[in-house]
C-alpha positions as CSV (number, residue, x, y, z in Angstrom):
1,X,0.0,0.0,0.0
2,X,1.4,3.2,-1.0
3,X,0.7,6.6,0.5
4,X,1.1,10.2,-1.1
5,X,2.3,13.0,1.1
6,X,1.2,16.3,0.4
7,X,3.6,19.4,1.6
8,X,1.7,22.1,3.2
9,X,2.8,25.6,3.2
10,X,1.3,26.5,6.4
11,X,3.2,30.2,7.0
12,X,1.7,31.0,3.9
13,X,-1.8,33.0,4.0
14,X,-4.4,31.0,2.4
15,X,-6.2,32.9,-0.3
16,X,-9.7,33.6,-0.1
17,X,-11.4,34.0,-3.4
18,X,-13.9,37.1,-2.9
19,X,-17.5,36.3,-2.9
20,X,-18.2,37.0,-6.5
21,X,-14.7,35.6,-7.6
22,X,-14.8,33.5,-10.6
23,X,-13.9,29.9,-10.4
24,X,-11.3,30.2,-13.0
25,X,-9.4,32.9,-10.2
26,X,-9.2,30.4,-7.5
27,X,-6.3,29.1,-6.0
28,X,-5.1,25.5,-7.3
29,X,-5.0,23.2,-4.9
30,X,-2.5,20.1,-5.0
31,X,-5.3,17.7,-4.0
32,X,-7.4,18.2,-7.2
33,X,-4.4,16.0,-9.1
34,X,-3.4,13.7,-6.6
35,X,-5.5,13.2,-3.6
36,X,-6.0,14.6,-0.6
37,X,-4.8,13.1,3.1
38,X,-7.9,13.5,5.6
39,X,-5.8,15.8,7.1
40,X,-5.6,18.5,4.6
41,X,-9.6,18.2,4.3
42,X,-9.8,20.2,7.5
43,X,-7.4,23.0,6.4
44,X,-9.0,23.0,2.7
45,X,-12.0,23.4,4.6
46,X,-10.7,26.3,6.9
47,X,-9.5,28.0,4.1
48,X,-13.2,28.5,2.6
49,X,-14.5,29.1,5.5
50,X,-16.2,26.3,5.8
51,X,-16.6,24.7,9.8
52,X,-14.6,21.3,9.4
53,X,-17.7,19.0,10.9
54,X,-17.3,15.5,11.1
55,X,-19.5,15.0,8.2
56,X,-18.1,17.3,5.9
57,X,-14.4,16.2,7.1
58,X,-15.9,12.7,5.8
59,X,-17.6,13.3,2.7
60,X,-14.6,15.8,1.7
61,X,-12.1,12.9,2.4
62,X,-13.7,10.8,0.0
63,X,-14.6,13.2,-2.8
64,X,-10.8,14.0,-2.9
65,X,-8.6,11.3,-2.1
66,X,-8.6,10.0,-5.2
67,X,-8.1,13.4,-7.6
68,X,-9.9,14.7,-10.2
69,X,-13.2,12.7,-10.8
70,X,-17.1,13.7,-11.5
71,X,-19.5,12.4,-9.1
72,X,-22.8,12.0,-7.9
73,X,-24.7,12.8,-4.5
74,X,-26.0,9.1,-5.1
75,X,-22.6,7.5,-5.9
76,X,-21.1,9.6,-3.2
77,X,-23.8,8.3,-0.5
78,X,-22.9,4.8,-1.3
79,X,-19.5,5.3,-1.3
80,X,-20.1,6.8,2.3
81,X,-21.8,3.8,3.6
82,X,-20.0,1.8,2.1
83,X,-17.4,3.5,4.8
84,X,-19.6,3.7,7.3
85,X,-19.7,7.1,7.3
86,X,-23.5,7.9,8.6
87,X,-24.8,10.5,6.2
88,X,-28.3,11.1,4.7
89,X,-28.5,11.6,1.0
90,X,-29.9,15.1,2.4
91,X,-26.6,16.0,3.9
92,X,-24.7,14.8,0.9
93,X,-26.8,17.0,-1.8
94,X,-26.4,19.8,1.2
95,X,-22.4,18.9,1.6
96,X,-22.0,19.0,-2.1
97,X,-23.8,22.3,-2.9
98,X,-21.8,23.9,0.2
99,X,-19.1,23.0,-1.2
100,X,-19.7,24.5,-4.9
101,X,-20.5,27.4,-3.5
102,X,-17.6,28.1,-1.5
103,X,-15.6,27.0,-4.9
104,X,-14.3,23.2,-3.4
105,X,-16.8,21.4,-6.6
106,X,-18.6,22.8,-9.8
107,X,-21.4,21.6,-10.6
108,X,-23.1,20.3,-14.3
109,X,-26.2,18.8,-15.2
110,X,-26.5,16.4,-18.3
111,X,-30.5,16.5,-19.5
112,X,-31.5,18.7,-16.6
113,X,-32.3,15.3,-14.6
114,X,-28.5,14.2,-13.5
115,X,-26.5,16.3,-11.5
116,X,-22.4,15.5,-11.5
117,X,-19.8,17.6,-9.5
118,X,-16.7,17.9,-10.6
119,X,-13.6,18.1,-8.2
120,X,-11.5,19.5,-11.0
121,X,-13.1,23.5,-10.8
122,X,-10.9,24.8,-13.6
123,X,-12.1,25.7,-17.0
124,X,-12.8,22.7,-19.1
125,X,-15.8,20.8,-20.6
126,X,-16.4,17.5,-20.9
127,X,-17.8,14.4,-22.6
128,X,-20.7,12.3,-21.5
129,X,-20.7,8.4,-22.7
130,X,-24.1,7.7,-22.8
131,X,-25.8,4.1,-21.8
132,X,-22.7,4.5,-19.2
133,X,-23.5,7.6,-17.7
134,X,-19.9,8.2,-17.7
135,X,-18.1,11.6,-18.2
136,X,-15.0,12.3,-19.6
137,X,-13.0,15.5,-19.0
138,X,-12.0,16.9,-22.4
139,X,-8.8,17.8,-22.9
140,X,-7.4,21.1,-24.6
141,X,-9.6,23.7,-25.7
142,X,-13.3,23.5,-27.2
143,X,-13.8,25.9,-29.9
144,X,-16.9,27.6,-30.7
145,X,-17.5,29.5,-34.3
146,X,-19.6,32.2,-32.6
147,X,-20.5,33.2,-28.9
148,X,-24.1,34.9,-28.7
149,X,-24.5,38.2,-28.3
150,X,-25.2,38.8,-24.7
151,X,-28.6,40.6,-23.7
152,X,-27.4,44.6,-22.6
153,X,-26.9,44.1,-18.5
154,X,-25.5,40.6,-18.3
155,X,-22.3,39.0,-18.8
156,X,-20.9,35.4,-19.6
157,X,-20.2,34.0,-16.3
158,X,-19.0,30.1,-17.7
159,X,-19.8,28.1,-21.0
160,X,-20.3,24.6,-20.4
161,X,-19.9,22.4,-23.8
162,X,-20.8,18.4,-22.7
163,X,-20.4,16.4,-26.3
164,X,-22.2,13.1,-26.4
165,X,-20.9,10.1,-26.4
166,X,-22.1,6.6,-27.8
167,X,-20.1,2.9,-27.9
168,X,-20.0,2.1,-31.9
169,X,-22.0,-0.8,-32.2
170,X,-20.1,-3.8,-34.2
């Protein structure tokens, strides 16, 4: 059995994205590539300001110990209790949103009726393998002939590009 160690920098301040701060300006965080001791969960936590609970300690230990994956509150729960980790599938959908909004997860939706996060929060899109109900981070850049204009008073926050998938048959 092999363990990773993560070096912390703990004289240096921990940056605090402002409020409004895009996702794109957050800080990159070392456990996003290569896991994430439970330890670190507790000072990831800290540093968004979130109260390390036992719960959230939990469910952020196992959305990040193994990198950069996409996720369900459903796969999540049963991974949970699978760990004996005593959660409601309340607390995980309420663990996972807290934890977009304070920049730890982004969120997609594939047909409006599944829901992944994504512990990877930089800019990318994806693909989504369907029968599978797999996604695939894509890699590189997705171009786009043409952006819409935007209505006067608003602004493009994030484009999200999900390309479907299908096995070949034969």
């Amino acid at each position: 059995m092999s363990t990773t160690v993560i070096n912390i920098d703990r004289s240096a301040k921990p940056a605090s994205p402002e409020p409004n701060a895009s996702r794109d300006q957050l800080p990159v965080r070392d456990h996003q590539r290569t896991g994430c001791p439970f330890h670190d969960v507790r000072s990831m936590l800290r540093d968004v300001g979130l109260r390390p609970t036992r719960q959230r300690l939990a469910l952020g230990w196992l959305l990040f110990q193994k990198g950069d994956r996409h996720i369900t509150a459903e796969i999540l729960h049963d991974e949970a209790s699978k760990a004996r980790v005593p959660v409601s599938l309340a607390t995980v959908y309420n663990t996972l949103h807290q934890f977009t909004e304070v920049g730890l997860l982004r969120e997609f939706a594939v047909d409006g009726s599944k829901t992944y996060f994504d512990t990877n929060v930089h800019e990318h899109h994806h693909y989504f393998v369907e029968g599978d109900n797999e996604v695939l981070d894509i890699p590189g850049e997705v171009g786009m002939a043409q952006m819409p204009e935007v209505p006067e008073g608003y602004e493009i926050a994030r484009v999200d590009v999900i390309v479907r998938l299908r096995r070949k048959e034969g």
